[in-house]
C-alpha positions, -999 to 999 in steps of 0.1 A, spaced: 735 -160 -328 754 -181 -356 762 -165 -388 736 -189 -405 704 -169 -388 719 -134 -407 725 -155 -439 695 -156 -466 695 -189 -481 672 -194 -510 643 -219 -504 642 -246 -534 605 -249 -542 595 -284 -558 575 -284 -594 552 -316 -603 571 -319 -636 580 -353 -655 604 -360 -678 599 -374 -712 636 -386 -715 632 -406 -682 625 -445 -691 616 -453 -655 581 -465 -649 560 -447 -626 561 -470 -600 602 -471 -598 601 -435 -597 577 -440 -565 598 -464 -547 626 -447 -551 610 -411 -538 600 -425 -506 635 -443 -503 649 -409 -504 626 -389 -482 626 -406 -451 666 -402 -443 665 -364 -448 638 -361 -420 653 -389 -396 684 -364 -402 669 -333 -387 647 -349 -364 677 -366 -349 703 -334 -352 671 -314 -327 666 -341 -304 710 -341 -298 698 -301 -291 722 -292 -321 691 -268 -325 700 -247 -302 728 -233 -322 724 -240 -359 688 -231 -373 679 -266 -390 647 -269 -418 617 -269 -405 580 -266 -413 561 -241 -387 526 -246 -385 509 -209 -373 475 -192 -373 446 -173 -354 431 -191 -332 400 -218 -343 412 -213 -380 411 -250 -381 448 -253 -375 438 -282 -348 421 -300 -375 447 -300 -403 471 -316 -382 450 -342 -370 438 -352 -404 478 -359 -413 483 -373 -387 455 -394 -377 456 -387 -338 434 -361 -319 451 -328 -304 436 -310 -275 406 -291 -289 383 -265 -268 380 -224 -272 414 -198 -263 447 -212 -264 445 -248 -265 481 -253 -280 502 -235 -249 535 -249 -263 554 -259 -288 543 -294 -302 566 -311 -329 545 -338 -343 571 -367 -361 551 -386 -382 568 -419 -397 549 -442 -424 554 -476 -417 558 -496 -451 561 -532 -462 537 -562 -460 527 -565 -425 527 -528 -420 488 -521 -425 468 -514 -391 504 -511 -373 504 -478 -350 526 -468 -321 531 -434 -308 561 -418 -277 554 -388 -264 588 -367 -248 593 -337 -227 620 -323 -206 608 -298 -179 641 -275 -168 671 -289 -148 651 -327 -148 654 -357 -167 633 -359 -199 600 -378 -192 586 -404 -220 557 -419 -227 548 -449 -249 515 -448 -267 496 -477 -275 470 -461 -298 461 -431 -313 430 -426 -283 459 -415 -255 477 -389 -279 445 -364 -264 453 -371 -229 486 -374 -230 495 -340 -249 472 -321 -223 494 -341 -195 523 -325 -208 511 -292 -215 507 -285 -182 536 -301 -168 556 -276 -188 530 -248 -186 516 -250 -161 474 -262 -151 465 -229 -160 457 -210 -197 493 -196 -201 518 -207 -225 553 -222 -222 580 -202 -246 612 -223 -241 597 -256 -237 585 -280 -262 562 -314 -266 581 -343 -290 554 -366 -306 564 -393 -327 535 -415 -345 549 -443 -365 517 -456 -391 511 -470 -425 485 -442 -425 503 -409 -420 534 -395 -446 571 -390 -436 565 -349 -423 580 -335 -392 557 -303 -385 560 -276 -356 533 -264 -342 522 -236 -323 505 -217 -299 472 -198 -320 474 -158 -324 451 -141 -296 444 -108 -285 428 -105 -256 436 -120 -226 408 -146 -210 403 -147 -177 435 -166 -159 453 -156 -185 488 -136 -183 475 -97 -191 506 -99 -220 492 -134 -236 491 -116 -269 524 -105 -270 538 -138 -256 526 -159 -284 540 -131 -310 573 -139 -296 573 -173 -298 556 -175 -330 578 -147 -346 614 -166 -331 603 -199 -350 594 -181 -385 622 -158 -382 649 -184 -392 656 -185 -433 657 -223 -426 618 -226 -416 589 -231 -438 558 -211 -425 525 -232 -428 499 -205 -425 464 -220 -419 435 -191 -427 402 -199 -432 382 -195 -460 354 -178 -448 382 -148 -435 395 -115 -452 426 -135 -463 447 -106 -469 444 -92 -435 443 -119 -414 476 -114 -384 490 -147 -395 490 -140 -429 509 -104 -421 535 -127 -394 542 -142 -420 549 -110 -444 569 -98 -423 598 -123 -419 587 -137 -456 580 -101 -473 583 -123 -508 565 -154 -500 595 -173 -506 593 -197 -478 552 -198 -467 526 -221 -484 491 -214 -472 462 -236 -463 423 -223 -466 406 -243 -441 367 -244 -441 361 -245 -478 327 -259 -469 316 -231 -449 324 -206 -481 293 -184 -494 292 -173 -533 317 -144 -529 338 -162 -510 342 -191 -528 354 -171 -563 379 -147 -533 396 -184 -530 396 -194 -563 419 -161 -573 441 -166 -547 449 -203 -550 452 -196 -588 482 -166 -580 455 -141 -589 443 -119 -560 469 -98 -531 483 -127 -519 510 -138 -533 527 -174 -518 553 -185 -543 547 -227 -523 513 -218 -537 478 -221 -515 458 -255 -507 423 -254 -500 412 -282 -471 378 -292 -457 382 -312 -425 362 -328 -401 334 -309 -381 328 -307 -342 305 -334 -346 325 -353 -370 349 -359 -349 322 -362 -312 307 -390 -340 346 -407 -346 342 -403 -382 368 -424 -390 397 -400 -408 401 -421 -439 365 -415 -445 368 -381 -437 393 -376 -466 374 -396 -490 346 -377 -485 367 -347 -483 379 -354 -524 341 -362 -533 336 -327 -521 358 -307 -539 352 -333 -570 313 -325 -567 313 -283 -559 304 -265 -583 331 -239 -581 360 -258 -563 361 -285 -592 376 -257 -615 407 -259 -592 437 -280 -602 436 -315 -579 468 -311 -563 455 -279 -546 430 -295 -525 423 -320 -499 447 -331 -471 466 -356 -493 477 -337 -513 487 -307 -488 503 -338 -472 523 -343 -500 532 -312 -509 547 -306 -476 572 -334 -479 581 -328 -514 593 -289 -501 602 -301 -470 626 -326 -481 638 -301 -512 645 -279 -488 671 -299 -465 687 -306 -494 695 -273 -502 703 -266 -469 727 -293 -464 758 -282 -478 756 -243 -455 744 -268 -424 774 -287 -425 795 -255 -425 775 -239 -394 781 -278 -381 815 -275 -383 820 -239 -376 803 -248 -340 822 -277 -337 860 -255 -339 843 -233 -315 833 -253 -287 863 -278 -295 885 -242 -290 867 -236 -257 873 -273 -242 910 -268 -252 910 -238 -233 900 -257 -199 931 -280 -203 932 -315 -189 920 -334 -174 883 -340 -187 865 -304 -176 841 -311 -143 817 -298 -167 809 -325 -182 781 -309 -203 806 -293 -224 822 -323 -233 792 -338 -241 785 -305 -266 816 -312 -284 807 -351 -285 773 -338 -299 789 -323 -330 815 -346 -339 784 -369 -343 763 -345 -360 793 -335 -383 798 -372 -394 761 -374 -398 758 -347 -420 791 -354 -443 774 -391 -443 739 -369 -457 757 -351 -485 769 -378 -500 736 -392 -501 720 -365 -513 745 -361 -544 741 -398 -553 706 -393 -551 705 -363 -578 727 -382 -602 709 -415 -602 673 -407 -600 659 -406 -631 640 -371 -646 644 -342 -626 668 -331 -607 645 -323 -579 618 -348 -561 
């Protein structure tokens, strides 16, 4: 285990503050935000897929929660594809979902999607999508090539899913198997320990922000992903939660979610709370389209009688979308300068080993290929802080996005 897991590192959280001194117009200000966000991502996401991952803990937002909390449902509204849905474990591995906004003129109605997975000891498979209809399929494909056809769950492997749209922000989100109890029939007897594991070594690591999706309708405080997420957060630092099913709240429950979004009840999330209503079962047998969804989503919380007292940027998908790349990206950048370190620390340590084997080139060619792996991720990174302190002193404002 590197000396990085062990180290506490603060999480920078990310206020929606302006700056009367700054003389750039809104609109500069924007352009130059989503200039900045999308190399930070493309960073990470390119350091995991080198498998730099597997010994330097790199940012990352974990998405976790019971299962049917409406986890499903929040993902697919951000990203605009459908996910496996059904009852029990429907996630049985890890899925990272890459999502990439396409921008510029002819970038409206553009969509692509590749799906990757690499099953032990063979070469990693790929799949192209053409449109956001085979993601489904295609996921489920996957899941049991790693997992298996039947209702267990795969800890080591994982599902890549890139989806490049004007329609979706720059967010890279894990996500991952729901919390269960009780095994289901074909199900391993241990199923609910398995998924603690899995779930508990992704939100272990200071470098991961916890996404814990709850419903509304729920004893909040209580709830097992809530207390996961206690456990390795005890302070909240690093978890921002999201209160799915708003529409489905009764009188009591609805004024339970008010004092916890507004820092008032026994939850305490210093990322704050969001409160979502997605699409129903028969929203989504209907295809309601998911821009319509979110409109009608705003009109709701606009409209309710007791959810219009909350502050906008606490509700609705955009702006949890939002929020989740303004923290995420904040957080790389504090993380930067201690990655490079771990980077470099790994980098003397497998350079040491190779040196070790003498010459010529080790049969082994894997280890060569490690030590090629960081000397690219090293340059990357040294390339990354120097962007990131150019940033800081030329953006206009604050000092944080």
């Amino acid at each position: 285990m590197s000396d990085s897991r062990k180290r506490k590192r603060a999480v920078k959280t990310t206020t929606s503050s302006s700056s009367s001194k700054s003389k750039s117009s809104p609109s500069s200000l924007a352009e130059a935000y989503d200039q900045s966000v999308r190399p930070y991502i493309d960073l990470v996401d390119s350091l995991r897929s080198s498998g730099v991952d597997k010994d330097v803990s790199l940012p990352s937002v974990v998405v976790i929660g019971d299962q049917s909390t409406g986890k499903s449902s929040v993902l697919e509204a951000m990203s605009g594809v459908q996910l496996p849905r059904g009852t029990g474990i429907v996630t049985r591995c890890a899925l990272e979902l890459r999502l990439k906004k396409l921008r510029g003129r002819d970038a409206g109605g553009q969509w692509k999607g590749q799906l990757r997975y690499v099953k032990p000891g063979e070469e990693p498979v790929i799949k192209n999508l053409a449109n956001a209809e085979e993601v489904e399929e295609a996921v489920r494909e996957a899941q049991n090539a790693l997992a298996g056809k039947g209702k267990g769950i795969s800890k080591d492997s994982k599902i890549e899913l890139e989806v490049f749209s004007s329609n979706v922000p720059d967010l890279t989100l894990i996500d991952l198997p729901g919390i269960t109890r009780v095994a289901a029939q074909g199900q391993p007897h241990n199923i609910g320990e398995q998924v603690k594991r899995l779930i508990k070594k992704h939100i272990g690591e200071e470098e991961t922000i916890i996404l814990c999706v709850i419903p509304c309708t729920s004893d909040i405080a209580t709830t097992e992903a809530l207390q996961f997420a206690q456990e390795v957060d005890p302070e909240g630092d690093r978890t921002l939660g999201v209160l799915t099913r708003a529409d489905q709240t009764g009188p009591g429950e609805e004024n339970n979610v008010i004092d916890i979004v507004q820092q008032r009840g026994d939850v305490q999330l210093k990322l704050g709370c969001t409160v979502v209503k997605c699409r129903s079962q028969k929203d989504v047998e209907e295809r309601m389209p998911l821009e319509e969804a979110l409109d009608i989503e705003e009109n709701f919380f606009r409209q309710h009688k007791v959810f219009q007292k909350l502050e906008p940027s606490t509700t609705g998908i955009r702006q949890l979308a939002l929020k989740l790349t303004r923290q995420l990206v904040s957080h790389i950048q504090a993380c930067l300068p201690n990655l490079l370190k771990d980077v470099e620390r790994a980098l003397i340590d497998t350079t040491g080993k190779l040196k070790k084997l003498g010459s010529p080139l080790p049969k082994d060619k894997q280890r060569y290929l490690t030590e090629v792996r960081y000397i690219h991720a090293r340059a990357f990174f040294k390339g990354y802080v120097c962007l990131h302190n150019l940033f800081l002193d030329n953006l206009s404002g604050s000092s944080q996005i």
